[in-house]
C-alpha positions as CSV (number, residue, x, y, z in Angstrom):
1,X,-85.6,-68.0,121.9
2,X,-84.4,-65.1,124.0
3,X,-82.7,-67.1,126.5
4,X,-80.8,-69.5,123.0
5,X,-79.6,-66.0,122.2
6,X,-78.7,-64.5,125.8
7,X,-76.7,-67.9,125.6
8,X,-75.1,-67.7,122.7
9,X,-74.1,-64.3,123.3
10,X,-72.6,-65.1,126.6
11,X,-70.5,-68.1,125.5
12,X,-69.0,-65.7,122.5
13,X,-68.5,-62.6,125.1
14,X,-66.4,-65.7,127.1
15,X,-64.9,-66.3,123.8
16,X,-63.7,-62.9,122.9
17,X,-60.1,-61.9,124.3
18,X,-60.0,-59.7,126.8
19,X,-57.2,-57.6,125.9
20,X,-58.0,-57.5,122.5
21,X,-58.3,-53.4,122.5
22,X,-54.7,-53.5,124.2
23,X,-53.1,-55.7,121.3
24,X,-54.7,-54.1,118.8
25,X,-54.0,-50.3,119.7
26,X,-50.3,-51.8,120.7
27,X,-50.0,-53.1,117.2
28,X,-51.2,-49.9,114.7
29,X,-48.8,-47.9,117.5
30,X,-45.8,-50.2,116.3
31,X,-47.1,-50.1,112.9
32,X,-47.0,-46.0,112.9
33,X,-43.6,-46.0,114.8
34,X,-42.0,-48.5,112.0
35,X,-43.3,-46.9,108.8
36,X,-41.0,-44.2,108.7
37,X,-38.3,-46.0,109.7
38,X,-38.9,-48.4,106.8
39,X,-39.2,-44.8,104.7
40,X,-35.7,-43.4,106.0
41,X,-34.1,-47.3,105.4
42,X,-35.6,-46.9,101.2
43,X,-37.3,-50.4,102.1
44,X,-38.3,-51.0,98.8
45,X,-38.9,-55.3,97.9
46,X,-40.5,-54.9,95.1
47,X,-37.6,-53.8,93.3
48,X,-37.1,-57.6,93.5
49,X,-39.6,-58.1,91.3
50,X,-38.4,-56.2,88.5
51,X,-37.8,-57.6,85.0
52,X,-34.2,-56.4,85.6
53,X,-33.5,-57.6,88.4
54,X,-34.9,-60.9,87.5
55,X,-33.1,-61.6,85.0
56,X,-29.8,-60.7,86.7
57,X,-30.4,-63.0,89.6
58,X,-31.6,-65.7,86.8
59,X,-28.2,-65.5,85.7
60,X,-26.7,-65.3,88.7
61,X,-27.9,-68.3,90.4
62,X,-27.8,-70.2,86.9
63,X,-24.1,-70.1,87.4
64,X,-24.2,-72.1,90.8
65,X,-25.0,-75.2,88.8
66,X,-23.1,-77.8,89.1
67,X,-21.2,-76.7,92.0
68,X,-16.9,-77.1,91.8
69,X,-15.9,-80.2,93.0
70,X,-12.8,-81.0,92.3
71,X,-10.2,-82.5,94.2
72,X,-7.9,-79.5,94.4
73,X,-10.4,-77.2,95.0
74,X,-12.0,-78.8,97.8
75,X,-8.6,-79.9,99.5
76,X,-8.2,-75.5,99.2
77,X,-11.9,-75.1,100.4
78,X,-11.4,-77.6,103.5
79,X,-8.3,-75.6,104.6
80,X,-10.0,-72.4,104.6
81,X,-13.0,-73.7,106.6
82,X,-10.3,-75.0,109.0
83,X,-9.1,-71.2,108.8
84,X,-12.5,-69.8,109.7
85,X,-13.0,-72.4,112.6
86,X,-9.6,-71.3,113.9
87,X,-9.9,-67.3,113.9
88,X,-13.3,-67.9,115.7
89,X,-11.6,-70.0,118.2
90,X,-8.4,-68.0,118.6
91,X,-10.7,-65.1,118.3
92,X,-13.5,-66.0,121.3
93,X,-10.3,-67.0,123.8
94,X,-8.7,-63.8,123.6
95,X,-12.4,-62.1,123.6
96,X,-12.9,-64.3,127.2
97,X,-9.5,-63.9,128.8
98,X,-10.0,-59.8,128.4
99,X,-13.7,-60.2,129.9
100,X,-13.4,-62.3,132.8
101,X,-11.2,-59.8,134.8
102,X,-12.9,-56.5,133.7
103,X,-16.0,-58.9,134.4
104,X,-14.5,-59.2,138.1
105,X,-13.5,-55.5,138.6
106,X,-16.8,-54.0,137.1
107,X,-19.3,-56.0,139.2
108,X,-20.8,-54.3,142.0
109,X,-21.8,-57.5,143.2
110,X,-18.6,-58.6,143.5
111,X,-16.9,-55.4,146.0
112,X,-16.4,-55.6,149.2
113,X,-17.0,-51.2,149.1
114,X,-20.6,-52.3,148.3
115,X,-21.5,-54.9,150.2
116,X,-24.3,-53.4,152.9
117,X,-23.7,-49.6,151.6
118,X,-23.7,-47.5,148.3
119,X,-20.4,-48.1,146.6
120,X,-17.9,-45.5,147.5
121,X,-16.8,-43.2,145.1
122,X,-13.2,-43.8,144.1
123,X,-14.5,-47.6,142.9
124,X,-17.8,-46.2,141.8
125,X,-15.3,-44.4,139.5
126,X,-13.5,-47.6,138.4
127,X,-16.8,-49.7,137.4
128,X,-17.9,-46.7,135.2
129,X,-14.8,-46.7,133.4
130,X,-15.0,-50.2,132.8
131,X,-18.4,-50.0,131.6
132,X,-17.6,-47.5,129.2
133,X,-14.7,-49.5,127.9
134,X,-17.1,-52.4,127.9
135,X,-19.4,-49.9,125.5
136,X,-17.0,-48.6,123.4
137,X,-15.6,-52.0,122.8
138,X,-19.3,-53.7,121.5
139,X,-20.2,-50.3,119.8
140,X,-17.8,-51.0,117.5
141,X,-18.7,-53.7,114.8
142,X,-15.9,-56.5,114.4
143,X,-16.2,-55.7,110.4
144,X,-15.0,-52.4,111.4
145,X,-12.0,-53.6,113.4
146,X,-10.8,-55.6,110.7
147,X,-10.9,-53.1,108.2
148,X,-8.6,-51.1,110.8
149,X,-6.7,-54.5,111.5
150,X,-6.1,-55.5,107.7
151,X,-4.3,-51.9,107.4
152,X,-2.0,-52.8,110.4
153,X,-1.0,-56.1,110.1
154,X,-1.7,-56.7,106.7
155,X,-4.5,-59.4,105.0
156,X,-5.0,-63.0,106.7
157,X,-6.4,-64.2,109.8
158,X,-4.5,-62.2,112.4
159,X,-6.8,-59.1,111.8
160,X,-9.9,-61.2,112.1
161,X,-8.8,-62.7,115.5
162,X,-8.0,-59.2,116.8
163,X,-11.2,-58.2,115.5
164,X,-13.8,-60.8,117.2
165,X,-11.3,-60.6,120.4
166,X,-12.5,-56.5,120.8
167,X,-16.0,-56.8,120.1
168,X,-16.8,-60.1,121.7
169,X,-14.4,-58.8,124.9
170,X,-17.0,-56.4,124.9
171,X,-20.2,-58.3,124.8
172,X,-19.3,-60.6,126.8
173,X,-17.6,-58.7,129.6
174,X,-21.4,-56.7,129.5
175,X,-23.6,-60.2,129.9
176,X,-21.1,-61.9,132.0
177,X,-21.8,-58.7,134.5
178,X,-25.2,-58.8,134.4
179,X,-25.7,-62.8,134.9
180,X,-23.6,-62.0,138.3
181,X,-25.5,-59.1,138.9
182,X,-28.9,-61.2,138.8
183,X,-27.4,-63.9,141.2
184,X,-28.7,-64.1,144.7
185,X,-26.2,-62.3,147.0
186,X,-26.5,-64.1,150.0
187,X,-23.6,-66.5,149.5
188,X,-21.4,-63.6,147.8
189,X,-21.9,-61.0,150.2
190,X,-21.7,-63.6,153.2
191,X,-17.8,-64.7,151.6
192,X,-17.1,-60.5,151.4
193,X,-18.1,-59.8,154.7
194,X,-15.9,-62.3,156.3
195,X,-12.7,-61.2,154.6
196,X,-13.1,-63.5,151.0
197,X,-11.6,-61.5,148.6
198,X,-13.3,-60.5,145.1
199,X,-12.2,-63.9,142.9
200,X,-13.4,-66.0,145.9
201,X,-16.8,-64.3,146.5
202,X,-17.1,-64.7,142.5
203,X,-15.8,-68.8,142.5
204,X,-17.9,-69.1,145.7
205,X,-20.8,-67.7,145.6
206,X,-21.7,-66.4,142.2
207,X,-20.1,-69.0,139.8
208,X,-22.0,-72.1,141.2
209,X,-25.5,-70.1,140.6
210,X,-24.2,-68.3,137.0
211,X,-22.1,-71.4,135.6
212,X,-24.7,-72.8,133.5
213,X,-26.4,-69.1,131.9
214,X,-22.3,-68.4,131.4
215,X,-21.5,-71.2,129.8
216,X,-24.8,-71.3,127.5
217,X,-24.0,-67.8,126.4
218,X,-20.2,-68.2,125.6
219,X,-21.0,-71.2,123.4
220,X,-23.3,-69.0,121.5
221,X,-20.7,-66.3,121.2
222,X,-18.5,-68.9,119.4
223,X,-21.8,-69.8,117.0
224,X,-21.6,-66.1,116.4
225,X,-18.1,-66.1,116.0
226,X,-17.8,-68.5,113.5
227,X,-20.2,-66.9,110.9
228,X,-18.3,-63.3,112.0
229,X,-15.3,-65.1,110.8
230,X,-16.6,-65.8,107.2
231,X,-18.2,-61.9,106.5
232,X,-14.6,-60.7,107.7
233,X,-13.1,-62.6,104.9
234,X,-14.6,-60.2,102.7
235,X,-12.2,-57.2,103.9
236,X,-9.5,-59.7,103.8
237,X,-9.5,-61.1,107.3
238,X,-8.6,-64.5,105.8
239,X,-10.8,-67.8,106.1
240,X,-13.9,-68.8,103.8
241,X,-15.0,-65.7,103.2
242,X,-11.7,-64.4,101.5
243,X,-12.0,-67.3,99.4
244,X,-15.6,-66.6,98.3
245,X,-14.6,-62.8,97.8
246,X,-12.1,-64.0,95.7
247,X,-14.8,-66.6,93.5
248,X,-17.4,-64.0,93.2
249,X,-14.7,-61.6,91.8
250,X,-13.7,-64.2,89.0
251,X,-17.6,-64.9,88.9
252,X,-16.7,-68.6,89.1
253,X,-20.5,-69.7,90.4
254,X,-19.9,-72.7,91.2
255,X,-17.1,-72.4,93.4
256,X,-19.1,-69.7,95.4
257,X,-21.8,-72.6,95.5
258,X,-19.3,-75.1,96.6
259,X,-18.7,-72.9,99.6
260,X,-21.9,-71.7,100.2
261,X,-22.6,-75.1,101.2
262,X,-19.7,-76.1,103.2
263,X,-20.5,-72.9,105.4
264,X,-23.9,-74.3,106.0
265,X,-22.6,-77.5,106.8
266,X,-19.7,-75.6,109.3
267,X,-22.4,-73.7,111.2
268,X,-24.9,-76.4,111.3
269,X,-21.9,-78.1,112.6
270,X,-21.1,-75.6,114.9
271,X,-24.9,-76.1,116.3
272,X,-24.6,-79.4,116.8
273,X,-21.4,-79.0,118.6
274,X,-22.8,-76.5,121.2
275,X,-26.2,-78.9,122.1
276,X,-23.8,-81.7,122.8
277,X,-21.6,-79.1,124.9
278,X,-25.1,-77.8,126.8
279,X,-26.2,-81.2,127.3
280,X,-23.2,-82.6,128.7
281,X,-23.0,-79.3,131.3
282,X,-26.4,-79.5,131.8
């Protein structure tokens, strides 16, 4: 009987995790750090569940059905899902032309001042200011820019292509850097030390190790752009989302139901479109 139980007790001490004290005093830290963060956010859900509130979202998603579907108003939805696609386009291309150069110049990887010794300071100088330009430009949400935008150049898409351009220059100009950064620098510093200059050291020795984790990521910025492009409507930077603004305004539920679902079909859309682009690059 003693040796059943010295058995038993062995295969449950095999059993039993390991680092169980580790996850467990891991999670009631994260738990402590997160409550009063939830406290200074006035998390409160179950204001959700209040007779009130109830009733108002009753109402509210009462009037989605039936969704509008007539003929005119789905030729005017069609052209402002075309509109949304575009600014996210137009939008990403600007953001990419402005990051690949401050890309090149801000990557110590990529200088011939660093290549076997620390950087000297003059271009040390350089990288940080790029950096910082890099910062300031993702620091600043692309909602914000085209509520700056709209009081330039006015409503419609122009301030929401301006506005994904500066943020998204700014994201990517940061992960472009560090993909290079994480390449192996043989081949790089091998081109530099011979004389290559910067843009062949990057063609020729980073690109051809980064070109697939550069490619993934910028397909995912245009994902990211497309449903940017929709919540900038609402401040008037053209698109779906200015149509929706406009629906919810007039409280017309079915139209904003109409649209909800053509957005769902544009970014599941948009999903499908960046697999087949991965797979084909893969």
């Amino acid at each position: 009987m003693n040796s059943a139980q010295a058995t038993v007790r062995g295969s449950a001490a095999e059993l039993r995790d390991p680092a169980w004290k580790t996850r467990v005093t891991l999670a009631l830290l994260a738990l402590v750090l997160l409550w009063p963060l939830l406290v200074a956010s006035e998390f409160r859900p179950w204001h959700l569940l209040d007779a009130q509130s109830l009733s108002a979202s009753g109402r509210f998603l009462a009037s989605f059905v039936p969704p509008a579907l007539g003929a005119e108003f789905l030729a005017l939805v069609a052209q402002a899902a075309w509109t949304t696609v575009a600014i996210a386009t137009a939008g990403l291309a600007l953001a990419w032309l402005g990051a690949v150069p401050l890309t090149l110049l801000g990557t110590a990887r990529l200088s011939q001042s660093a290549v076997g010794r620390p950087m000297r300071p003059l271009p040390a100088l350089g990288r940080q200011a790029i950096r910082w330009l890099l910062i300031f430009l993702r620091s600043v949400p692309e909602l914000v820019w085209a509520l700056l935008f709209v009081r330039v150049v006015g409503l419609g898409p122009t301030a929401g292509v301006l506005a994904i351009a500066l943020t998204y220059c700014g994201m990517l100009g940061k992960v472009y850097s560090e993909v290079l950064e994480s390449t192996d620098p043989a081949a790089s510093d091998a081109l530099l030390r011979n004389g290559s200059p910067r843009l062949g050291a990057f063609l020729y020795g980073a690109l051809p190790q980064a070109s697939t984790e550069l490619v993934s990521y910028t397909i995912f910025r245009w994902e990211c752009a497309v449903r940017s492009s929709v919540i900038m409507g609402f401040v008037g930077g053209g698109g779906l989302g200015q149509q929706m603004d406009m629906s919810m305004k007039m409280l017309a539920g079915g139209e904003v139901a109409t649209m909800l679902l053509v957005f769902m079909l544009l970014v599941a859309l948009a999903d499908r479109a960046s697999r087949l682009l991965r797979d084909t690059l893969a």
